[in-house]
N, C-alpha and C positions, 0 to 999 in steps of 0.2 A: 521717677518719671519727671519729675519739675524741672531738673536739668536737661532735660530735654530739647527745649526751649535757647537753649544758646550753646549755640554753635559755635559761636567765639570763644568761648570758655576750653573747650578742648583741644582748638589748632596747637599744634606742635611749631615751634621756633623754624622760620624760613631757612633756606640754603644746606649744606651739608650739614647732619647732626650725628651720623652714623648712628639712627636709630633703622633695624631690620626693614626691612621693603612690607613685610606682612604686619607690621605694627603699625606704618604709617596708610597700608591699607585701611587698615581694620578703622582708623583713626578717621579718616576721610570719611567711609561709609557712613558712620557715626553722626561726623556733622552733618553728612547729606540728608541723613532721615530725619535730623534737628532741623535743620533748615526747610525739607517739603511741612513740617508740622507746621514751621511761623508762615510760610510760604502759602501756605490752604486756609489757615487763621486771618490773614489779610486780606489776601484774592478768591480764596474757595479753587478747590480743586481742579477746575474746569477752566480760570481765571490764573492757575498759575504754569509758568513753562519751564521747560530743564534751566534754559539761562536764568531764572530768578534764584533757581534751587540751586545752581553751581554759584553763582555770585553772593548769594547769602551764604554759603559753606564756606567759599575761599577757595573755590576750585576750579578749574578749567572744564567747560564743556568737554573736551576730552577725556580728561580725569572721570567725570559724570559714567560718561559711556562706559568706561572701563570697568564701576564699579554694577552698574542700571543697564538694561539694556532700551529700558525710557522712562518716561514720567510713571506711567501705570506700572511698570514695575517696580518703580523707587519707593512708589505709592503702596503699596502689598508688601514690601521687604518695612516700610516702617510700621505700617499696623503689626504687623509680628511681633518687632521688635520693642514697641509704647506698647502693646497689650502685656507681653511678656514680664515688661517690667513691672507694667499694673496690677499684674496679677500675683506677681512675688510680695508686690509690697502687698496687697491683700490677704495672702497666705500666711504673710509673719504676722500680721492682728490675730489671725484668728488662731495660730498655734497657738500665740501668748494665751491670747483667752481660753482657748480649750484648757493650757497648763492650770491657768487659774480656775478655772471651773471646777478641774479636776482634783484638785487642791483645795478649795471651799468645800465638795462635798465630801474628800476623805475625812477633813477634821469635823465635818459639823454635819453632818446630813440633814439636822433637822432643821439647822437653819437656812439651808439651801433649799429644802420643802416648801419652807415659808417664804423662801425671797417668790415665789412664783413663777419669773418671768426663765430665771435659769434653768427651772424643769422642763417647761413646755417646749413641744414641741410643732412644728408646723405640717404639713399632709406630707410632706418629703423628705420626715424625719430627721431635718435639723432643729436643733435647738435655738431656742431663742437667744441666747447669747452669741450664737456662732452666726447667726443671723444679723443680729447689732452689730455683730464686729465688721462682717464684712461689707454692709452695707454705711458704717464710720468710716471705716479704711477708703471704700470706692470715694466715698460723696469726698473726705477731707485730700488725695490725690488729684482727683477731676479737681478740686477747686485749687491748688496749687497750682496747675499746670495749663490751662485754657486751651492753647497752641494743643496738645496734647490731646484734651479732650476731647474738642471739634471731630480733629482728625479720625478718632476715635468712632466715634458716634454718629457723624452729619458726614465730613467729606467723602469718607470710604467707602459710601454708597455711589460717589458719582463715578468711583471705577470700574464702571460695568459689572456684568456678573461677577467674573471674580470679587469685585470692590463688595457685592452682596453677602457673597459667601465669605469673605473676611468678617462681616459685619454679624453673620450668621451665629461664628464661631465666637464673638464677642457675647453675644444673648446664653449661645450652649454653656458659656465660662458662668457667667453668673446666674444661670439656671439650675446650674450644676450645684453652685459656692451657698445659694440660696435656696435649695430643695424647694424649689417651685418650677411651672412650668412656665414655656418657652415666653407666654403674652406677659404675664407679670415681669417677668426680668426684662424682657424690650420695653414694655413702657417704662420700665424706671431708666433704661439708656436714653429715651424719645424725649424724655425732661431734662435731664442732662442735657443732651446738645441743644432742646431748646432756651434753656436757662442760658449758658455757652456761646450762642450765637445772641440772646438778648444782649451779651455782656453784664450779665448776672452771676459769675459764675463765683463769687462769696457768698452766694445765698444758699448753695448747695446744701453744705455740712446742718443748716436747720433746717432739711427735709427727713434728716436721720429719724425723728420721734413717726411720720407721717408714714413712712416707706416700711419699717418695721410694724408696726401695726397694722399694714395691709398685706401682711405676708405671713400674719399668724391667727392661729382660731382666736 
């Protein structure tokens, strides 16, 4: 998700390259979703236009259109695409740890009894480990990525309803990841973008002890 944020970094070399039509597609779209992220981060949602979003990509308003059919839908095709990838990276913490969980307790049961925090469980029957994980993985992503975050959390609500129900499915993702219900996992998203919009956002990763503990007996 942190490459998100630069959109320069993936333009492909100007004029003839004979690379496929659909790679250089796919290529643009890419930057354009990078670019409405810095785009919303600087201006807010509301404050930014197709031209900021085509000039920060390196694309023509045409180009734009071809890919969007406007800002609000540039807007919903990137939360897709930042959540998706947030949520990959959140799912490979928590395999690893599940692997090792599972691993601690085949060799040692009794001292995986004793660690405590690895047994327990929360009302939604995760465990507290898969719990720390994916709430290390959320906070340590959101703090790499800002641009990222915002958009995340704070802008995709100024995209009208739909912008809610994107935002909707963001809470059901970590409601889900975190076997709690719906208010617990928004408000830990509600401090994110507030932290995010403070320009806080390296303070995140030391909320990990604070957000765990409010999500277990």
């Amino acid at each position: 998700m942190a490459e998100a944020g630069k959109p320069e970094a993936r333009r492909l070399p100007p004029g003839s390259h004979g690379i496929p039509a659909e790679v250089v597609a796919r290529n643009q779209r890419e930057r354009l979703v990078a670019a409405m992220a810095e785009a919303c981060a600087e201006r807010g949602y509301a404050g930014t236009s197709v031209a900021d979003v085509a000039k920060r990509a390196g694309v023509s308003s045409v180009t734009f259109y071809q890919q969007f059919a406007g800002k609000r839908d540039c807007m919903l095709a990137a939360h897709r695409q930042l959540l998706g990838r947030l949520l990959e990276g959140v799912d490979r913490v928590r395999e690893a740890e599940g692997e090792s969980e599972a691993g601690s307790a085949g060799g040692n049961s009794e001292a995986a009894n004793a660690g405590g925090e690895s047994e327990a469980a929360n009302a939604g029957g995760e465990s507290a480990a898969a719990v720390r994980a994916t709430i290390c993985a959320a906070l340590a992503l959101f703090a790499a990525d800002p641009p990222s975050a915002r958009l995340l959390t704070v802008e995709i609500l100024a995209a009208g309803p739909q912008g809610a129900k994107r935002h909707d499915a963001t809470v059901a993702a970590f409601a889900e990841r975190l076997g709690c219900g719906w208010v617990p996992a928004a408000g830990m998203l509600a401090l994110v973008g507030k932290l995010v919009l403070a320009g806080e956002a390296q303070r995140l990763p030391a909320l990990e002890d604070e957000l765990v503990a409010s999500l277990l007996p």
